[in-house]
N, C-alpha and C positions, 0 to 999 in steps of 0.2 A: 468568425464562423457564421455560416449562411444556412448551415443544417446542425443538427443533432451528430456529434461523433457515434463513431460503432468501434466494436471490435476489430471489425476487419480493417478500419482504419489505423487503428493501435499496431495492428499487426503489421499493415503495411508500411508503416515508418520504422518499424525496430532496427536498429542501429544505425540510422538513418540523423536522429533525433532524441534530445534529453528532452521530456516534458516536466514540466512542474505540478504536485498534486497535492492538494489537504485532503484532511480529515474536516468538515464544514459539521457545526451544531445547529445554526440559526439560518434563514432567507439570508440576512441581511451579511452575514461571513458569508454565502454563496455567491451572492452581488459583488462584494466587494472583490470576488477572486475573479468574477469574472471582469471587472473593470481594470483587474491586473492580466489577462489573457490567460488563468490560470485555469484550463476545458479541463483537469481529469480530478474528479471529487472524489469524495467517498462519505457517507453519511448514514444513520442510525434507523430504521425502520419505525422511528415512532410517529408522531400528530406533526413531526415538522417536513418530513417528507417530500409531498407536495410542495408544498411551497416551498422546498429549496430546487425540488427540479421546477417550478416556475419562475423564479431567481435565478436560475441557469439552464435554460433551456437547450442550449445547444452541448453543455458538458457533457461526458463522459461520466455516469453516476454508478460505482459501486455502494450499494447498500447490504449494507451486516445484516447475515440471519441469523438471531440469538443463538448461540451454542448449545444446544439444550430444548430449542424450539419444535426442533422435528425427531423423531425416532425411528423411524425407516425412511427408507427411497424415496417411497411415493408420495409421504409428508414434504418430505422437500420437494416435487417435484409440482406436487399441490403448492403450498409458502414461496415459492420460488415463482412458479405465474401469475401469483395474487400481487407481489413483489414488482415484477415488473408491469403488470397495469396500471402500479401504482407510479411509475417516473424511474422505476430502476434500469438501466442499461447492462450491468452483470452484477452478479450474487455474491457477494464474501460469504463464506465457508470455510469453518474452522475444524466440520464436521470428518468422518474418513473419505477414504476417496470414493468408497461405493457412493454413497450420497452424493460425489461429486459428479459421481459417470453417469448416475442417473439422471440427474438434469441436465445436463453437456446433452445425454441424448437427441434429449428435446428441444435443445438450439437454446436453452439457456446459457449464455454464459457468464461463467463461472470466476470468482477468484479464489485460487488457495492460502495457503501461510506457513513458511518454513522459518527455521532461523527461532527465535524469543516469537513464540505464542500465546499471550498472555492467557487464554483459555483454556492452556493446557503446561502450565505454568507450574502447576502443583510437584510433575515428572520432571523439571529445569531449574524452576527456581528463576525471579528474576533477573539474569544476566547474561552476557556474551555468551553464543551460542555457537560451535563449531571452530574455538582454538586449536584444540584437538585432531590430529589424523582421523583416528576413529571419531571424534564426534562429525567433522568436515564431512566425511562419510554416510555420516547417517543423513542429515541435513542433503544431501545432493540426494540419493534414495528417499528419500521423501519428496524434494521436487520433482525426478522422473516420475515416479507413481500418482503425484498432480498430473504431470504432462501428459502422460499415458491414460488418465481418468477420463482426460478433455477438457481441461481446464485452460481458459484464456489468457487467464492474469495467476499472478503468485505475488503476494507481501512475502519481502526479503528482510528482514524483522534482524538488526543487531547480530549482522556473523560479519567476522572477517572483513574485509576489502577484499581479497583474494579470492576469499570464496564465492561472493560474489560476482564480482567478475567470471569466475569459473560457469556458475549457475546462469549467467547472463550472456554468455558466448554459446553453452551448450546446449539451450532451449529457445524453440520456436516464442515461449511465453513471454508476456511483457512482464519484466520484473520492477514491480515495484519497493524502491530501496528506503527504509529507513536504519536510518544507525550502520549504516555500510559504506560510506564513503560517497564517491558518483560516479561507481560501477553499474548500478542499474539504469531502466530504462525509464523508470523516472525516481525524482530526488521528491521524497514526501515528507510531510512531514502533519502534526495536528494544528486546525487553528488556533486551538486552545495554550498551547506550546508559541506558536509564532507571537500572539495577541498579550503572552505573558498572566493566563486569566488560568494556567492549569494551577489546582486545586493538590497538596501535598507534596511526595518526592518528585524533583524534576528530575525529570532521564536524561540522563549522561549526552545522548543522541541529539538534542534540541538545542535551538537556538532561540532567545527571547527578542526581538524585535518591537515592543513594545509593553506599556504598561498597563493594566487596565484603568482603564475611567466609568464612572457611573454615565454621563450625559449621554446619550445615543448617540446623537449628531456629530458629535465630537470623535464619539468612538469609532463612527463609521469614516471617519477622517483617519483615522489613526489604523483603523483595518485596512484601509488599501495604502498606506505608507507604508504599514509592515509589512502587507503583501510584496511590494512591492522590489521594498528592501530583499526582502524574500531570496526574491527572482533575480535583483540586479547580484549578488551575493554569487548565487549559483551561475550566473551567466560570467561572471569575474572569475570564479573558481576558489573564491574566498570562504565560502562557504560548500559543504563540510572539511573544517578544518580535522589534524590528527587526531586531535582531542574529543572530538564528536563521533569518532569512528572505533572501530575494534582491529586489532594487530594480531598476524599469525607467524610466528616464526618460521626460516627457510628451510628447517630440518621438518618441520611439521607440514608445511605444505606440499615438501618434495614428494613428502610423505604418500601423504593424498594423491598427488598426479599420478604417481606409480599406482596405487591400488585403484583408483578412479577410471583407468584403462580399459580396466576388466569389466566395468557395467556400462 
């Protein structure tokens, strides 16, 4: 890449194009993704920021506004310009959609999150989300009312294969897929997940590609191998396998297309 990605670039490759994306904690995970070709990130509003969009200068950077950070519109639409002066390219938002239309106004763009929200996890519970006719249901009404807020992007978070692909055929938005198969428009996944360095239950959804080491130099060796792997993985089609994925049955999804009609 010769320039910074945008949105409209995102946009203008949709189904054109699988892209590969992490979740990056450190510079040195931003580096090493982009030594893997790996432009579309996503990363945490705090003191490492910066220097992951100077470790990736030309990615594509969504960065998380805390859930809880803003409590009207215009707070977000205030956190949301600070956000991108700061190296962001679009805004995750976990928040409703009014906060999401608010800043879409403004040429913000935006990412939503359907499917396993871990922010609002309390109302689901950690697990497959949209087995269900009626839950499938809920999940695509919540992505139209993303779509219709003005949102760019959507995390596809742990539903279906079907459903996804459903959510991915019927929307302008780039869906970003984790725990869905490679129905969406891009195959995400956390570094922390790829690197083998996540910390308690591993999610069903991930793949470990490596183990963690203390030495730096080493590790940054062993980040672009797993990157790497990553990518060759998804480009083979070997990764996401069944087992990574969630499964809807043919009575429940009929289900779905038939009432899915009507919105």
């Amino acid at each position: 890449m010769t320039r910074r990605l945008t949105a409209y670039d995102l946009s203008s490759a949709k189904g054109s194009r699988k892209w590969l994306q992490l979740h990056v904690d450190t510079p040195a995970e931003a580096a090493a993704a982009v030594a893997c070709d790996i432009v579309i990130l996503s990363c945490e509003p705090d003191h490492n920021l910066e220097l992951i969009r100077q470790a990736a200068p030309f990615a594509f950077l969504s960065v998380g506004m805390p859930h809880g950070a803003v409590a009207t519109p215009d707070e977000a639409v205030r956190l949301g310009f600070a956000m991108m002066r700061r190296g962001a390219d679009a805004i995750y938002c976990s928040h409703s959609p009014r906060f999401i239309e608010a800043m879409a106004a403004e040429g913000i763009p935006v990412t939503g999150h359907v499917g396993l929200v871990p922010n609002r996890s309390t109302w689901t519970n950690f697990r497959a989300i949209g087995r269900t006719a009626e839950e499938a249901l809920k999940v695509l009404r919540v992505a139209k009312d993303l779509e219709n807020a003005g949102a760019a992007c959507i995390e596809v978070e742990v539903v279906p294969v079907r459903l996804a692909e459903h959510i991915t055929r019927s929307t302008p938005l780039i869906t970003m897929g984790m725990g869905c198969g490679s129905a969406c428009d891009t195959q995400y996944l956390f570094s922390s997940d790829v690197l083998g360095t996540h910390a308690g239950h591993y999610p069903r959804h991930a793949k470990r590609y490596a183990d963690f080491v203390t030495l730096e130099a080493e590790l940054q060796e062993k980040r672009i191998a797993a990157f790497r792997a990553f990518g060759r993985d998804v480009a083979a089609g070997s990764y996401p396998e069944a087992k990574h994925q969630v499964g809807m049955d043919d009575a429940a999804y009929d289900r779905f297309l038939t009432i899915s009609q009507s919105l």
